[in-house]
N, C-alpha and C positions, 0 to 999 in steps of 0.2 A: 624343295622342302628339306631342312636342313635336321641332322640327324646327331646324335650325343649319346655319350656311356658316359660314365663316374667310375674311380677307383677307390680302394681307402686304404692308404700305403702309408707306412713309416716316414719320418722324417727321411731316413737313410736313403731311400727309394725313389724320391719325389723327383730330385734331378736325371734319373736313369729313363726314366720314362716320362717325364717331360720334353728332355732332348729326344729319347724315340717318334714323340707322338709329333711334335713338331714339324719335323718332314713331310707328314701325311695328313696332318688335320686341318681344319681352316683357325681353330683357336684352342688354347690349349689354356685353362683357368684353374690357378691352386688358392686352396686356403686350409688353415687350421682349426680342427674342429675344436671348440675349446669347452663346449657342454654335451651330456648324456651319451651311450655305451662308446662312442669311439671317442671321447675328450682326451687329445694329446697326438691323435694323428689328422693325418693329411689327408682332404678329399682332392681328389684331381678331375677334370671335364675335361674330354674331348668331344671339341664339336665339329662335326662335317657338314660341309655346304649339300653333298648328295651321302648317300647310305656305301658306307665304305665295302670294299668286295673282304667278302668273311676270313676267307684263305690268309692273304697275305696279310690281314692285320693281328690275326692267332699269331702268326708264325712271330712277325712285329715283335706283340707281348711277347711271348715265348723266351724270346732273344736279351729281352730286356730283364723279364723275372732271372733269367739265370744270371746276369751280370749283376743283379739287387740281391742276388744269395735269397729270395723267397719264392714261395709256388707259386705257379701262373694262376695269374686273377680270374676271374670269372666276368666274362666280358656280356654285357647285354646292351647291347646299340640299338633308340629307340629313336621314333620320330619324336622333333622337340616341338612343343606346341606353340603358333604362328605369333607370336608377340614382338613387340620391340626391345631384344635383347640391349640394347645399348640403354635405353629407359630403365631398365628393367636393375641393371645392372649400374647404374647411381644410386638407388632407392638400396639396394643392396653392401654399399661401400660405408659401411659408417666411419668415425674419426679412429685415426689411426694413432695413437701417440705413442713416439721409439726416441726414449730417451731427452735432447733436447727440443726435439721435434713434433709438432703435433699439421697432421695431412686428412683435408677434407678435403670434398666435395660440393660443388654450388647449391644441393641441394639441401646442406645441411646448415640451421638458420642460426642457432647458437655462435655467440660471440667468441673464439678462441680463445686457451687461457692467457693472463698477459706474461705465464710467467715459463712459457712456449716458444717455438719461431714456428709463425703458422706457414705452411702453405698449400693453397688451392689449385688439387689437381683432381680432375674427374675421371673416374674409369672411363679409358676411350681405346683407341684404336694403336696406338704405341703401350709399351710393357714400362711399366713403373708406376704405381699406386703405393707401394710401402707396404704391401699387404706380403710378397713372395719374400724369404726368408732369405734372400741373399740381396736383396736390398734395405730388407731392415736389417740385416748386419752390416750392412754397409752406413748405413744412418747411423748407427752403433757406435762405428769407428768413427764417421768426422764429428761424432761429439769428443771426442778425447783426442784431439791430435796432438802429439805434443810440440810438433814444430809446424810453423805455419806458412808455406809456399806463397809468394807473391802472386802466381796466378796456376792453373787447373788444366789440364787437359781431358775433357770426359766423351771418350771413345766408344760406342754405340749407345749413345746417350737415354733412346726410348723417350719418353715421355718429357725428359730433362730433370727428373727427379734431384739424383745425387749432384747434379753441377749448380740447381737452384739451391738447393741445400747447402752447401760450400758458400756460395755467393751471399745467401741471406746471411747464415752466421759468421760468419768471416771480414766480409764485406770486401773480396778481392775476383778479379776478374776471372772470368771462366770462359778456353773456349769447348763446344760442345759439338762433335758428329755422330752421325747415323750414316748408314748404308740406305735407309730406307727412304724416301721421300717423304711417306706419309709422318713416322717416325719426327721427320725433321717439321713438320707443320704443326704437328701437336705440339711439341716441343716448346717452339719459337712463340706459341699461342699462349701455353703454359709460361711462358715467360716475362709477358706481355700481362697474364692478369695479376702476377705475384710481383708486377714492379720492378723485374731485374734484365729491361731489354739494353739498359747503358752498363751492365754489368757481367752480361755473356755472347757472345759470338754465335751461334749456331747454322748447321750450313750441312748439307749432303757429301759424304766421300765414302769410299771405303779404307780408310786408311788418314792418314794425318802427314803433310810434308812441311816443315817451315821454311818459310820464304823469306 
């Protein structure tokens, strides 16, 4: 039975305890609240596959509130009720648009705008939706590049967000790794439905050698 808390943390904070929770949780889920009394911060979820031991994840926060310079949160870890979070969690993703960029999901039926570079990635099991604010800054920057590299190298690539991005707009070759396995399956899958498999490499390492 899998088990979850929520936070509701500053922008400033979201990283500090995100990298904390990482370690110990089985998923770790941010977004921005953008209506009613917290409109402008961050809610954050930690989800445990079992109910985490109380001790060491106080002390955890604890660790983390003082490096975020605010007081430790008020932690309440509850059973999540038995649904299909991955279902659950596409019905949840609406269209994302960052700048020249506009990022859905299969579930959503509306036509992208044409005056967009759309691409279709589903909330899944690799990090990259466009939704965490260091990827939409990162969308950010390759709308404005001022010089444009012949091809990419995108080093824990997640979902292949930022390297599909680059390829669609640009129209120059990407290669893309992951540490991950599964990381590199969504990816290549992802790549596969936005039309840009003769336009990126993707492939497992932890690290990049060229040969």
């Amino acid at each position: 039975m899998p088990f979850d808390f929520k936070l509701i943390l500053p922008e400033s904070a979201v990283p500090v305890f995100e990298g904390a929770l990482e370690e110990v949780a089985g998923a770790v889920l941010t977004r921005l609240i953008e209506k009613g009394k917290y409109a402008g911060l961050w809610e954050l979820q930690a989800i445990f596959e079992d109910q985490p031991p109380e001790a060491p994840l106080k002390a955890l926060m604890k660790n983390a509130a003082v490096r975020a310079n605010m007081p430790m949160p008020k932690l309440a870890v509850k059973k999540m009720p038995d649904v299909n979070w991955l279902e659950a969690s596409y019905q949840g993703f609406p269209p994302i648009e960052v700048r020249d960029f506009y990022i859905y999901g299969s579930h959503i039926k509306e036509i992208p705008p044409k005056d967009k570079i759309a691409l279709q990635i589903d909330a899944a099991t690799a990090f990259g939706t466009g939704e965490h604010q260091t990827t939409h800054g990162c969308l950010e920057a390759l709308s404005d590049l001022a010089q444009i590299p012949e091809s990419v190298l995108d080093v824990g690539c997640g979902s292949g967000i930022l390297g599909m991005a680059f390829a669609k707009k640009y129209h120059k070759f990407v290669d893309a790794v992951d540490i991950d396995p599964e990381s590199v399956r969504v990816a290549l899958e992802n790549a596969k439905k936005n039309g840009l498999e003769k336009q990126m490499k993707i492939w497992q390492s932890d690290g990049y050698q060229k040969v």
